[in-house]
Residue, then its C-alpha position, 0 to 999 in steps of 0.5 A: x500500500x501507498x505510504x499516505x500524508x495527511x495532511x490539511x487543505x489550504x487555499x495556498x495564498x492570493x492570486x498575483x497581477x498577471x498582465x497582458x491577458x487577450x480576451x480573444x484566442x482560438x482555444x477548444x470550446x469544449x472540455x471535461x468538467x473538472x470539480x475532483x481534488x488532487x494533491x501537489x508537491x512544488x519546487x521552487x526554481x531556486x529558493x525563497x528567502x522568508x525572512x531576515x534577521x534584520x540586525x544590523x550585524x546580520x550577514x544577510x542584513x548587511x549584504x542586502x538580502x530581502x524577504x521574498x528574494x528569490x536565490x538562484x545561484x551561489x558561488x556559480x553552483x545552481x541552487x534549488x534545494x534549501x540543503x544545497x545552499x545550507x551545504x555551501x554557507x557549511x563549508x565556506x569557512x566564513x568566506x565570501x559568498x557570490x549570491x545571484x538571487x532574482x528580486x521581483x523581474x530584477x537580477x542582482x548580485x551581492x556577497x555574503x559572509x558567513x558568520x560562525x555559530x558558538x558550536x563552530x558552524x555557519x550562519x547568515x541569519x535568513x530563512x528559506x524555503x524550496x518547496x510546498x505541497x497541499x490539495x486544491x481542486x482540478x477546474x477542467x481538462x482541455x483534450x485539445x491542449x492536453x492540459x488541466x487547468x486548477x486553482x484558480x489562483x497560484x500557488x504562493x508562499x504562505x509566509x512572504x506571500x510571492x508567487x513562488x517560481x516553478x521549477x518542477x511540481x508533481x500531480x499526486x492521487x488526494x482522496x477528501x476525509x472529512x470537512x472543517x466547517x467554516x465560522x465567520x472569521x476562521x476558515x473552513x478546509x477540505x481534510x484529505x490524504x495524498x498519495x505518494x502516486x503520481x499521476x501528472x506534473x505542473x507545468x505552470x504556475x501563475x496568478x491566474x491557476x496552476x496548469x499541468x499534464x496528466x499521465x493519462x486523460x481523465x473521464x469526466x462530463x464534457x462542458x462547453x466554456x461560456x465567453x465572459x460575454x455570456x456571464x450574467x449576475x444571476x444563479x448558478x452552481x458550484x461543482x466541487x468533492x466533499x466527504x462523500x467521494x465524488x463531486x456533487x452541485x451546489x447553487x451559488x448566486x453570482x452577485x457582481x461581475x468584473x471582467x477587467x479585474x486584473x487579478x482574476x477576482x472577476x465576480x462575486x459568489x454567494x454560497x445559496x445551497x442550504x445542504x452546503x452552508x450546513x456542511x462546511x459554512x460556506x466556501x472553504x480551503x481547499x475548495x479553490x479550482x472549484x468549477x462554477x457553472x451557469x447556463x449549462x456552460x463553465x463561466x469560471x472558477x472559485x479562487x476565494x473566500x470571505x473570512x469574515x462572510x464565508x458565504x461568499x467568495x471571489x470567482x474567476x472568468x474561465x475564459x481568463x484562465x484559459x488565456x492565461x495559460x496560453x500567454x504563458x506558453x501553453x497551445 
């Protein structure tokens, strides 16, 4: 049997401005229904700096490193794991180090000096991070473009709240437990397992979802996706997995639209179905990718929830989301 994670559903951060997304392009106009939980694993390209002792004696302070710097290169050696980086600052003996780091779209170069501990090792006084995991759930999958699209927002550190860059990411069997009801002002989250089962890899990572490939296609409903056009403020439904196994309907209100929102918060929805509102209160972690659905046509996908009024949270436009992953390199 498969070793099993458990682990607790997260929503994994905000969606990020990506800019320059078309409104007009020629993609499939239909694909499999999404609505099914899966587990990730990321790693970042480079790592991410989470925080830095900000003393003034400190050698990361004082060589000029940020929160949220991205480090890719250390004495000329690509890094990619935090131990990589941990091996070199070990082994320096208190010399200077060469850093290449990435801050925002900007290179940089800086030196750092290692200071020795009282046990005889090295320090800089920062923090990092190469990697994060957790579920969400899977918006569609284009056959066409052979491509799954998730999340609807991106996968961002949860403490310095970037949009971490993907060097590489694997898709993983998830299966939902349980469900942690949402109250106003805490959130709610999908509990879950992940398997150590692979069944496709993330190929992007960008504000508007988390796009990838599938070993093999999914079965699944086949839906036509709507225009932002074709989206009205009106009732609509939400098609998501709980605890029982396999995705169900929800009725949703769509209450505002936003097409030209550029952070992919495009419309407002509101939970109205009595059976979930009983269930998890509302929106809740891990319910993010969510499909939304109206008129018989995909409009878009839930990104996020209210904390304060679980009830409600942000959507965004399919139509967005699937320009987007075309801008970034997709068919």
């Amino acid at each position: 049997m498969n070793k099993l994670k458990k682990i607790l559903a997260s929503v994994i951060a905000a969606a990020l401005v990506v800019p320059g997304i078309s409104a007009a392009a020629e993609r499939h106009d239909t694909v499999i229904l999404g609505g099914t939980p899966f587990g990730l694993t990321m790693y970042t390209s480079g790592v991410v700096v989470i925080n830095v002792d900000d003393k003034d004696d400190s050698p990361a302070h004082a060589a000029g490193i940020q929160k949220n710097d991205v480090i890719t290169r250390a004495n000329g050696e690509e890094i990619s794991t935090n131990e990589q980086l941990k091996e070199i600052i070990a082994d320096s003996k208190g010399e200077d180090i060469e850093l290449s780091l990435t801050r925002g779209e900007s290179p940089i170069s800086l030196t750092i000096t290692p200071e020795q501990t009282e046990d005889g090792g090295y320090s800089v006084g920062m923090w990092i991070r190469d990697s994060t995991a957790g579920l969400g759930t899977v918006t569609y999958y284009d056959e066409g473009a052979y491509c799954f699209g998730a999340l609807g927002h991106g996968i961002n550190d949860k403490d310095t709240g970037i949009l971490l860059p993907l060097k590489r990411g694997k898709v993983l069997q998830a299966t939902i437990t349980s469900v942690s009801k949402a109250q106003q002002g805490v959130p709610g989250g999908l509990n879950g397992y992940i398997t150590d089962v692979e069944i496709g890899e993330i190929t992007l990572n960008t504000g508007f979802g988390v796009f990838g490939r599938y070993d093999s296609a999914p079965e699944g409903k086949r839906i036509e996706c709507a225009d932002s056009s074709e989206v009205s403020i009106g009732d609509a439904y939400i098609y998501c997995t709980l605890d029982d196994g396999a995705p169900q309907s929800y009725d949703v209100r769509i209450e505002r639209l936003n097409e030209d929102d550029s952070s992919g918060q495009n419309m407002i929805i509101r939970v109205t179905d009595s059976e979930l509102l009983d269930k998890t209160g509302g929106i809740i972690q891990g319910m993010s990718g969510s499909p939304i659905i109206q008129n018989g046509k995909l409009v878009g996908a839930v990104t996020h929830v209210f904390v304060n009024s679980p009830e409600m949270g942000y959507g965004i436009l399919i139509e967005n989301m699937r320009e987007c992953y075309k801008e970034y390199g997709g068919l």
